[in-house]
N, C-alpha and C positions, 0 to 999 in steps of 0.2 A: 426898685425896678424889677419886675421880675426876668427870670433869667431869660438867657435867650437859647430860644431852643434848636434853634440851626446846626445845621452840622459843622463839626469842628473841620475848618478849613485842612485838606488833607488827606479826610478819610470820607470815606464812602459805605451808606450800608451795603450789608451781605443778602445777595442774591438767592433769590428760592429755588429750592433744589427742584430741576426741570424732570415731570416723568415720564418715562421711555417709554416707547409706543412697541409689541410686541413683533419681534423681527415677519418680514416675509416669507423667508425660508423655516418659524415654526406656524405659522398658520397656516400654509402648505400643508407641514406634517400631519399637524392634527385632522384636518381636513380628511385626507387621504386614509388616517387610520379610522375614525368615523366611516369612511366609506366602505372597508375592508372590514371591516364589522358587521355592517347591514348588508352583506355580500356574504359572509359564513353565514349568519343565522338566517337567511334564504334560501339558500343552498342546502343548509338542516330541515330545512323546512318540507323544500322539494323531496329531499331523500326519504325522508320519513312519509308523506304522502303516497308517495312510487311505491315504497316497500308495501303499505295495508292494499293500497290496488292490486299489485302484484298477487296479494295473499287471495283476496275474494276474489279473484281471478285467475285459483287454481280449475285445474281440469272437474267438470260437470259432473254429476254423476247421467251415468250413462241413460237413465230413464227417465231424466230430464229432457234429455236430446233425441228422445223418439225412440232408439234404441235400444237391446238388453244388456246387457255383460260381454255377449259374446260380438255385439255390433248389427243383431239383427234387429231389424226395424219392428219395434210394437205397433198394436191395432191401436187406431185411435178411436174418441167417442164424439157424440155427433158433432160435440166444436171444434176437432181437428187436433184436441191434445192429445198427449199419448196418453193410453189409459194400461193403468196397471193392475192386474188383476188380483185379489189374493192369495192366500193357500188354501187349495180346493183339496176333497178326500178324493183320491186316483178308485176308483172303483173293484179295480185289480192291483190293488196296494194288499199282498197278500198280510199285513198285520192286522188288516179290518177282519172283524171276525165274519162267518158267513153263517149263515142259520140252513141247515138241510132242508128238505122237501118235507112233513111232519110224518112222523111213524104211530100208527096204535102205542097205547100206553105198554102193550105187552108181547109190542114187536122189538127186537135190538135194532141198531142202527151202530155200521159203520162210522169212524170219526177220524179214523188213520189207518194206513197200513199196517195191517195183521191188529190194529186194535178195534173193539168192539166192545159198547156200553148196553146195561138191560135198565130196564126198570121191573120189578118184583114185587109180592108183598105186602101191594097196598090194603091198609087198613085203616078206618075210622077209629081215632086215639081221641082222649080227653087229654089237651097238651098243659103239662103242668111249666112252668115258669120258673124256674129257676135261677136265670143270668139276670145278669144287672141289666136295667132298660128293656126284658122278656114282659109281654102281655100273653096268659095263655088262651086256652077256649080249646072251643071243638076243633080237630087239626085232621091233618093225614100223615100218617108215616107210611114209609118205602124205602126197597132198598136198590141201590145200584150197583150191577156189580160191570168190571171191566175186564173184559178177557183178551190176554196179549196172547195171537199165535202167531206172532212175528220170531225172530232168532237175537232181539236185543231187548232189554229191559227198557221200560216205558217209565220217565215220570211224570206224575200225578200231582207234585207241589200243587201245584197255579190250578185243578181243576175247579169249577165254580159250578155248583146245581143251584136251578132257581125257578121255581112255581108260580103261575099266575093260575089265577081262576073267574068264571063268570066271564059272560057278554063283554064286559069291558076288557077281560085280563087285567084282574087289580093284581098287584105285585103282591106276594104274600110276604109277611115274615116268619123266617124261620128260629124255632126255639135250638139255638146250637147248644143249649145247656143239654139238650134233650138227644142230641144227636150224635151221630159216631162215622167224621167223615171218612173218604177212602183217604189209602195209605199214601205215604209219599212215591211208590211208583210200584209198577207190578212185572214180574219178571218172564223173561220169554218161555210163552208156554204155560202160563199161568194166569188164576181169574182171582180177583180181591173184590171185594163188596166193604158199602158203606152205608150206615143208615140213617134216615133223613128224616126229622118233622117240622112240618110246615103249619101252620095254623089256617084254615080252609071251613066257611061258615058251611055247613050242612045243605041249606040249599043253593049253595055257589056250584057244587061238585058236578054237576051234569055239564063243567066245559072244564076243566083242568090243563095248562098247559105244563110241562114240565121239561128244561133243558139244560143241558150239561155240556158245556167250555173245557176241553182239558188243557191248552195252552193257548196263547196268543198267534196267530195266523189260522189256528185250524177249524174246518168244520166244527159248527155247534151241533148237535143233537138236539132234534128237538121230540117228544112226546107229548101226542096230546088222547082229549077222550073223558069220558065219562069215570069219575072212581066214588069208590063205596061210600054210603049216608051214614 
């Protein structure tokens, strides 16, 4: 007979272990920390936002806003923006050089107080080339001399002589391999000379311009005129 499979008068099987269902009071918690969480990185969010507005919404610059530096209101252009203009040459910006009224080749001319420049000399040279990057030819040499009757010494460093010739005033080049500038400055009461060639085509000479710079802000000299074939 097979057996009998009943339970044995007595005993009883064992119960399935029942499972707990997570309390009230933590799914509150979690809850709550989830929310405090999405509440800090929003708050990060906003701060960090505030701050870059805050940045690009430092103070203008002033000519943005119509005005200059000082608060005074710029012109505007025909749509009503400000317009800003750029840096113009002041006309009476004594660093600009100024060119004198022209003198004869073989008048002096004023260029500072107690100082006075000539032109001399001039003669028809065959300009030989000697410097690096010199082309020679038919030229003009001259000399300039500078006479201080002031009571301080003059410097001459920075003086600049420079030649044009012809209808157009082509710029000439000068052979300085060939030439013997003035000195670095001339003393009160006294006259220095320096001598100059220029390369000048033979029939250019009937307009010759010639001027001389002796420092930045001051009258140029200028020389013009017919000189020797």
């Amino acid at each position: 007979m097979p057996a009998d499979s009943s339970p044995t008068p007595g005993t009883s099987a064992s119960p399935e272990p029942t499972r707990q269902k997570p309390s009230r009071s933590l799914v509150i918690g979690i809850v709550i920390a989830i929310v405090v969480a999405v509440v800090i990185v929003i708050a990060v969010v906003v701060a960090s936002l505030g701050s870059s507005a805050s940045s690009s919404g430092s103070a203008p610059d002033a000519n943005s806003q119509g005005v200059d530096a000082g608060g005074t209101p710029l012109p505007v252009d025909g749509a009503g923006a400000p317009s800003v203009a750029g840096p113009t040459t002041d006309p009476q910006d004594p660093a600009q050089p100024v060119e004198q009224a022209p003198v004869p080749l073989d008048s002096p001319a004023a260029v500072a107080d107690g100082l006075t420049v000539s032109i001399s000399e001039i003669t028809s040279v065959d300009g030989v080339a000697n410097g690096v990057g010199e082309i020679g030819g038919p030229s003009l040499k001259f000399t300039v001399t500078a006479t201080n009757s002031g009571t301080a010494a003059v410097s001459l460093q920075t003086a600049v002589v420079d030649l044009t010739y012809g209808a157009n005033q082509t710029p000439s080049n000068e052979l300085v391999s060939a030439s013997v500038p003035l000195p670095a400055e001339v003393g009160a009461g006294q006259a220095v000379t320096g001598s100059y060639v220029f390369v000048v085509p033979a029939e250019e000479r009937d307009a010759v311009r010639i001027t001389l710079g002796y420092r930045a802000g001051s009258p140029v000299a200028v020389f013009e005129g017919a000189a020797p074939r």
